[in-house]
C-alpha positions in Angstrom: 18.0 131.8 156.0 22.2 131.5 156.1 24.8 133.2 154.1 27.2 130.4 152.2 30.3 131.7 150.6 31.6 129.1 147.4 35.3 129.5 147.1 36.2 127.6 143.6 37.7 128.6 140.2 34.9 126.3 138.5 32.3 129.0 137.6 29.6 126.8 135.6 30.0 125.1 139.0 29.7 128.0 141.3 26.5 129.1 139.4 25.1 126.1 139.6 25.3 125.8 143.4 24.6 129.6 144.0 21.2 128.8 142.1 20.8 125.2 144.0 21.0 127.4 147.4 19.3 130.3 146.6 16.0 128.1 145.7 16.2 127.6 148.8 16.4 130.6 150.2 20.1 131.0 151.3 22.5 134.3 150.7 25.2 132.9 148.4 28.3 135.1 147.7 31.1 133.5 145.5 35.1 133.6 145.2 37.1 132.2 142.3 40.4 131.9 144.9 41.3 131.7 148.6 42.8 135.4 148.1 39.4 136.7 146.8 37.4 134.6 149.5 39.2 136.4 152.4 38.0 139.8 151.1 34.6 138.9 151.8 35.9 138.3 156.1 35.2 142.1 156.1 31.5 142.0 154.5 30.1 138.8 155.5 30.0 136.3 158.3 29.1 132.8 156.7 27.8 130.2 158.4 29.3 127.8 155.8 32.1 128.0 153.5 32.4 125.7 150.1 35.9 125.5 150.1 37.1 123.8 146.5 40.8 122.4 147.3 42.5 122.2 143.9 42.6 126.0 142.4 45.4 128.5 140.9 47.4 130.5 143.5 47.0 129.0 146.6 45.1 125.5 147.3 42.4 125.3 149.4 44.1 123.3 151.7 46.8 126.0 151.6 44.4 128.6 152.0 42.4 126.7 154.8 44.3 128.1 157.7 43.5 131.2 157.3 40.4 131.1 156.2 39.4 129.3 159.6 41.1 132.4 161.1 39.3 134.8 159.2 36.1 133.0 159.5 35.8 132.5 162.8 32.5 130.6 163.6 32.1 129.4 159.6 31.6 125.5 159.1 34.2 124.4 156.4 32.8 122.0 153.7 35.7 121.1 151.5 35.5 120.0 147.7 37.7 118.4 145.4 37.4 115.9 141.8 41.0 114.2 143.3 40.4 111.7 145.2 43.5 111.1 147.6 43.9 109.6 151.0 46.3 112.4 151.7 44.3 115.4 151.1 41.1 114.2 153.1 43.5 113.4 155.9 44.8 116.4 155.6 41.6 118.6 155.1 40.2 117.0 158.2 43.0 117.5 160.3 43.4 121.4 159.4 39.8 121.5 160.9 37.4 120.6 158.0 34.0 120.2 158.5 33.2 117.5 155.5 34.9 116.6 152.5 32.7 116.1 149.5 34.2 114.6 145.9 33.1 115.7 142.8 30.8 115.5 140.6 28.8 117.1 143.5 25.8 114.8 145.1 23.7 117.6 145.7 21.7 115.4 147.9 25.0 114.6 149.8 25.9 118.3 149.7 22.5 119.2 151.3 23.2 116.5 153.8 26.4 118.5 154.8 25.1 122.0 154.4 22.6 120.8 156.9 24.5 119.1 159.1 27.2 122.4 159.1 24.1 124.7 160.1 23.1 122.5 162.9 26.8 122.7 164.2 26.8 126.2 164.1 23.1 127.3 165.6 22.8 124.8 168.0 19.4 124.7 169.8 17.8 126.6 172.7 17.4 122.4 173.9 21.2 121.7 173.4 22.7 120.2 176.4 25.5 121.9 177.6 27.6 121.0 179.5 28.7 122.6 182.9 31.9 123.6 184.5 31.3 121.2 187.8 31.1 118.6 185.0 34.6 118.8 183.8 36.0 119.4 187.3 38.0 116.7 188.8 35.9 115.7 191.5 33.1 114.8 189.1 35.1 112.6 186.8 34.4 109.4 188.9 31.6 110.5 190.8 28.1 108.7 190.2 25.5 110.9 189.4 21.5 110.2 188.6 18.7 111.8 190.1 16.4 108.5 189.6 14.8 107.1 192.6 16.5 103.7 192.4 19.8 105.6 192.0 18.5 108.1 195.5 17.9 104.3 197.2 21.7 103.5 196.3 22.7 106.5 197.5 21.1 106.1 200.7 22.1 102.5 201.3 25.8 103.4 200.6 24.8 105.8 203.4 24.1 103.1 205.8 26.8 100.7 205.1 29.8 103.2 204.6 30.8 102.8 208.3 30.1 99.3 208.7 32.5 96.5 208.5 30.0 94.1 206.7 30.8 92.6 203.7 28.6 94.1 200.8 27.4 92.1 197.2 26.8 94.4 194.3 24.8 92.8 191.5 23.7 94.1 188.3 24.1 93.8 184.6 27.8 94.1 182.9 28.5 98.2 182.3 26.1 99.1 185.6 29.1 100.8 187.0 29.3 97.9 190.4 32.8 99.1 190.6 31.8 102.9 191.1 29.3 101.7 193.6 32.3 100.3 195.7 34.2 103.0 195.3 31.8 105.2 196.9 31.5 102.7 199.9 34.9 103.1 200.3 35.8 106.8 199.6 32.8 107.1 202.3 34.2 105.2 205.1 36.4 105.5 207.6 39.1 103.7 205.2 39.2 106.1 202.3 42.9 106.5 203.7 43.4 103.3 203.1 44.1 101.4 199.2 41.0 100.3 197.0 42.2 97.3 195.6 40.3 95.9 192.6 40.8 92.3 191.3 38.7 90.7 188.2 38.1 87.1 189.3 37.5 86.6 186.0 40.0 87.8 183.8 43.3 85.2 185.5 43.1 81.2 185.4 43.2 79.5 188.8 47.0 79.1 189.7 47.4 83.2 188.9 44.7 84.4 190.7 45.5 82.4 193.8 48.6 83.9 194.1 47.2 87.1 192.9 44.9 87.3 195.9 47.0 85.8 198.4 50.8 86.5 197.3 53.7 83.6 196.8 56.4 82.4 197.9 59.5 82.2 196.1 60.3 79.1 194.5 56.3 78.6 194.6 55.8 77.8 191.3 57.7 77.8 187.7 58.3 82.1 187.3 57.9 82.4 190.9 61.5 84.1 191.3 60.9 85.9 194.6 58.4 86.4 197.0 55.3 88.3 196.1 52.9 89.9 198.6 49.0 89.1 197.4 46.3 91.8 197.5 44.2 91.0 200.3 48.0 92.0 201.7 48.3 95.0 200.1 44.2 95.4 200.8 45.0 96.2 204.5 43.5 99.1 206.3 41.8 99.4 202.9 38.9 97.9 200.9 39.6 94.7 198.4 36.5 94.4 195.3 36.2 91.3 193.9 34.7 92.3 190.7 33.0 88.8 188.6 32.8 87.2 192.2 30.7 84.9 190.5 33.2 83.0 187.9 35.7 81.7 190.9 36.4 77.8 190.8 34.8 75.9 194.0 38.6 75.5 195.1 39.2 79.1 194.8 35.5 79.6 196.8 36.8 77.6 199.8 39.7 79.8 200.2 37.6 82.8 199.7 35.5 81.7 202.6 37.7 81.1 204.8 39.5 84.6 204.4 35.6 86.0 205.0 35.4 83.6 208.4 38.6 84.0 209.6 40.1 86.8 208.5 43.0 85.0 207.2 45.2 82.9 204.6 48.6 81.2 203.5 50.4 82.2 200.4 50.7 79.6 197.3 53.5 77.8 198.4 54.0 79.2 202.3 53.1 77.4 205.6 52.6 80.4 207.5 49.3 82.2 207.7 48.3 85.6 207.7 46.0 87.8 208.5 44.5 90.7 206.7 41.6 93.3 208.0 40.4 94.2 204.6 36.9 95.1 204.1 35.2 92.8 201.0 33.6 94.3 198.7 31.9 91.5 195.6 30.5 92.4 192.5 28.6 90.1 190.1 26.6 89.9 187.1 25.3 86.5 187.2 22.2 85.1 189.4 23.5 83.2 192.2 20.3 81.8 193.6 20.3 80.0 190.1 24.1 79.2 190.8 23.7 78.0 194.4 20.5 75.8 193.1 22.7 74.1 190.4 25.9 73.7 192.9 28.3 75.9 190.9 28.6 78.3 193.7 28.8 77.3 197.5 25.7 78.9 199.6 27.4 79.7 202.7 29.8 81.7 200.7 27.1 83.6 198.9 25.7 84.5 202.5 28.8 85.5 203.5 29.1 88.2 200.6 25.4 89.0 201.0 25.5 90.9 204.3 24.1 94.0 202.6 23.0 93.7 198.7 23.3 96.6 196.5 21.2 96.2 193.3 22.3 98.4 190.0 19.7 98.4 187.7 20.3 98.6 184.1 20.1 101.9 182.3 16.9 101.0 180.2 15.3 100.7 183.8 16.3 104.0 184.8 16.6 106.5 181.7 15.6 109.6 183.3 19.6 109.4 184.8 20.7 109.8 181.0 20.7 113.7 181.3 23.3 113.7 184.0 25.2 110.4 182.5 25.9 112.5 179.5 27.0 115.9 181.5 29.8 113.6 183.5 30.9 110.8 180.6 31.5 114.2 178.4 33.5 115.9 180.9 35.9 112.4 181.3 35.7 112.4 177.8 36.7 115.7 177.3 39.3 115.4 179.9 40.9 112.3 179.1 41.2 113.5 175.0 42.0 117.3 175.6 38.7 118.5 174.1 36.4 120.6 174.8 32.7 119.4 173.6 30.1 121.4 175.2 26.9 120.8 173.3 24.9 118.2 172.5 22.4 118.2 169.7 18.7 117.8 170.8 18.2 115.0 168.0 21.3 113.1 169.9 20.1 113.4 173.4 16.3 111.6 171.9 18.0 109.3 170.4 20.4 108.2 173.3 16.9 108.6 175.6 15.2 106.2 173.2 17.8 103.3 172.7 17.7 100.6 175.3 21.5 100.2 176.0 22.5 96.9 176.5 25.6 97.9 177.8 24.7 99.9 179.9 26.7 103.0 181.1 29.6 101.4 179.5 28.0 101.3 176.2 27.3 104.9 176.9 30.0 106.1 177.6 31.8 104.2 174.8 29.6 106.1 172.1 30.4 109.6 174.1 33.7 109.3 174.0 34.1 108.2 170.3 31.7 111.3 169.4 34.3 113.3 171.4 36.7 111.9 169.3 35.2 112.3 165.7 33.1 115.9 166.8 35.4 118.8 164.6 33.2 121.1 166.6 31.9 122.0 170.1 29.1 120.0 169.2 28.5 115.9 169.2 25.2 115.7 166.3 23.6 113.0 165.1 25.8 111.9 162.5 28.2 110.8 164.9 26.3 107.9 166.5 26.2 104.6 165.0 23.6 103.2 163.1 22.1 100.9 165.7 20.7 104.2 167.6 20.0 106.5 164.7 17.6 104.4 164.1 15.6 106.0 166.6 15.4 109.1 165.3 12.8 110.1 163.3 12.3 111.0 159.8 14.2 114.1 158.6 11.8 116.9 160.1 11.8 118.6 156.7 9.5 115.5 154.8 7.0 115.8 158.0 3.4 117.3 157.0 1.2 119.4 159.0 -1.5 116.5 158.6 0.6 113.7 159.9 -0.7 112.0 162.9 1.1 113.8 165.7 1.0 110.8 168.4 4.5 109.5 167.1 6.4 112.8 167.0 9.0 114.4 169.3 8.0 117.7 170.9 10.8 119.4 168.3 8.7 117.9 165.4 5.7 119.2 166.9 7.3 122.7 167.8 8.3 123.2 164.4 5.2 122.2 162.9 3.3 124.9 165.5 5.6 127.4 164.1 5.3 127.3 160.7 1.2 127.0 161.0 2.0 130.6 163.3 4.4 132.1 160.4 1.4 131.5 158.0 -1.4 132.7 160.2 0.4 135.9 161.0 1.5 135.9 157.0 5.1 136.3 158.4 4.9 138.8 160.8 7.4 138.3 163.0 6.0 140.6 166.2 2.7 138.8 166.0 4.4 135.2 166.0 6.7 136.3 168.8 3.6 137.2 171.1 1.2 134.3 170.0 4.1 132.0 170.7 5.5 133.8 174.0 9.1 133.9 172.8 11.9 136.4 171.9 12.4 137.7 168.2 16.3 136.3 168.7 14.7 132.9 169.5 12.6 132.8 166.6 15.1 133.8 164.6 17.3 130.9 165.5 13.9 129.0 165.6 13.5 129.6 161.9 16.9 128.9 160.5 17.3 125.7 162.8 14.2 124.2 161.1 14.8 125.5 157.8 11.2 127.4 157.5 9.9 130.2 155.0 11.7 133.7 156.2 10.7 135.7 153.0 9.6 139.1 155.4 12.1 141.9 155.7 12.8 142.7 159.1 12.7 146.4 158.6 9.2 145.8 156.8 7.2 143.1 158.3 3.3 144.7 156.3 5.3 143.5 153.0 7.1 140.3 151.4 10.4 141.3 149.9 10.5 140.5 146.1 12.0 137.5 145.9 13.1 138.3 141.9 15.1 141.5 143.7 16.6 140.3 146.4 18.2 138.0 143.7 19.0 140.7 141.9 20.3 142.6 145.0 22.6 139.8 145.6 24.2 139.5 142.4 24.6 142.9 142.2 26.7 142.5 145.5 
């Protein structure tokens, strides 16, 4: 399977996990000090490293520097029987991979083993994200290939050049705000300022003046005159995001600015004018809000010349692919990282969870993975608990005989493999041919899923010893 080097002066300890690891059928080499444990950088490439911290000579965490630079592509597991806030702050900032007290859970060291060989292998069905991803032009740009997301497209199409005033509805986190961007950037005004206002988020007084400027004097704080942004809206585009939570007063005014094209300041006499396109966005229903009288009707037909309806993500899931490519690239962007992978677990996960908040929500969870990822890699262990859920059982306690109708296809693949492994009795050439892949793949195929690799590759008529090959590693 994988080679793991233990780097700790403990030797009952070392034994004990270089016997835990060989049952199951890892290459263990050992080092009793950091010193030692580089000496192997020229005779083995690990793909973890049991680093202990406290040891004589140079600490681990002394030593971890250059044992990241000497083991380039190693996952770092770091243990220690002191348990201080400073050296697991420090361990993961120096680019640990887990931290793990003593006495050692083997059960929580499995955990981590596993965890570090899925960060460095990676799957053939990783996402991976591309370089128009993290470009510039795609950080704000919507994306989904879904065909209520291709009728959006088209209908921002249609209205881009038109003067009408256009509603947006849609559940909170739909992204209604990137909808009216796209309007904008697509019309004949994308010269002109996108001004975005949350009628929700200032009480009455504010978001009068807000929307239509003040005079000085106006009001107590009102120390000079103050231009509103329907104002600075001109030549430009105005979104009134919430549309839906302004007061009947506030309604009225909004109307008339809709009607008339015009307005007077809080606390002015003269009006003026502004030829700002409208743009609303709400996440309310407003036939239910006209029918009660909380929100006027000829108002609501006013902002309803064209309706654009975002529909949640739950409603639309096949988007979730290209979601992920551009949230990772803001998120990279925006945190000066450079995740490129996504584990194939994560992305069923994120495909399988209903998202109540929608893109937001999404995007939320990406960009905290971004944040706690010490790899290339976001992995399952990163998400919260509320989608984990969703994932099944750990694909090692699955059974050939269990009923196949609630597996994923990466269950089921690995599952078909091992029943090929046994049918050829290991032979690699005749697994590669009845399975139509590449010896590399099933390689990675094998180690990914943690299955029986007892054939020598130079020998595939004959099982290696298993006795020996213990033997020809502790002679090493």
């Amino acid at each position: 399977m994988s080679t793991i080097l233990i780097i700790d002066d403990d030797k009952a300890s070392c034994r004990m996990l270089q016997m835990h690891f060989r049952t199951q059928g890892h290459d263990v080499s050992i080092a009793h000090s950091v010193d030692e444990g580089l000496d192997y950088s020229s005779t083995i490439t690990p793909e973890v490293i049991i680093l202990d911290i406290r040891m004589p000579g140079r600490s681990g965490l002394e030593g971890l520097p250059d044992i990241k630079s000497a083991f380039k592509n190693s996952r770092i597991i770091m243990i220690t029987a002191f348990h201080d806030m400073n050296s697991t702050i420090e361990a993961m900032k120096e680019g640990a991979d887990d931290y793990i007290h003593k006495p050692i859970d083997l059960t929580e060291l499995d955990n981590a083993v596993s965890k570090a060989l899925v960060s460095h292998y990676g799957s053939d069905d990783d996402i991976q994200i591309t370089s128009q991803s993290l470009s510039d032009s795609a950080l704000n740009t919507m994306v989904g290939s879904s065909p209520a997301m291709r009728e959006i497209f088209k209908t921002i199409g249609r209205v881009a050049q038109s003067p009408a005033s256009v509603l947006i509805t849609g559940e909170s986190g739909t992204g209604k705000e990137l909808v009216a961007r796209a309007i904008h950037l697509s019309s004949e005004r994308a010269s002109g300022p996108f001004i975005a206002i949350n009628c929700a988020a200032l009480v009455e007084t504010l978001l009068e003046s807000d929307m239509f400027g003040h005079e000085k004097g106006a009001f107590t704080g009102a120390v000079s005159k103050q231009m509103g942004k329907f104002t600075l809206a001109n030549d430009g585009t105005i979104f009134l995001d919430e549309v839906g939570e302004l007061s009947l007063s506030m309604q009225a005014k909004l109307l008339r600015v809709l009607q008339e094209k015009e307005f007077i300041p809080v606390g002015g006499k003269a009006t003026q004018m502004t030829n700002a396109r409208v743009i609303a966005a709400t996440n309310i229903d407003f036939t239910k809000q006209v029918k009660n009288g909380n929100f006027r009707e000829d108002l609501f037909y006013r902002l309803q010349v064209v309706n654009i309806h975002v529909p949640p993500l739950r409603e639309r899931k096949e988007d979730i692919f290209d979601l992920v490519q551009s949230l990772l690239g803001r998120a990279n962007k925006e945190m000066n990282r450079n995740v490129t992978r996504v584990s194939v677990d994560v992305m069923q996960a994120l495909c399988d969870y209903n998202w109540p908040g929608n893109i937001r929500e999404l995007e939320n969870i990406l960009t905290k993975s971004v944040a706690m990822s010490p790899r290339d890699i976001i992995t399952a262990d990163l998400l919260p608990d509320k989608i984990l859920h969703n994932i099944p059982p750990h694909r090692k306690e699955l059974k050939e005989s269990d009923d196949l109708s609630y597996l994923s296809l990466q269950d089921i693949e690995k599952i078909h493999i091992n029943r090929v492994l046994k049918a050829t009795n290991g032979h690699k050439g005749k697994t590669c041919d009845i399975l139509g892949i590449s010896r590399p793949r099933l390689r990675r195929l094998i180690k990914q899923y943690g299955l029986s690799d007892s054939f020598d590759e130079t020998n595939e008529q004959a099982p290696i010893n298993s006795s020996n090959k213990e033997n020809q590693n502790e002679s090493k």
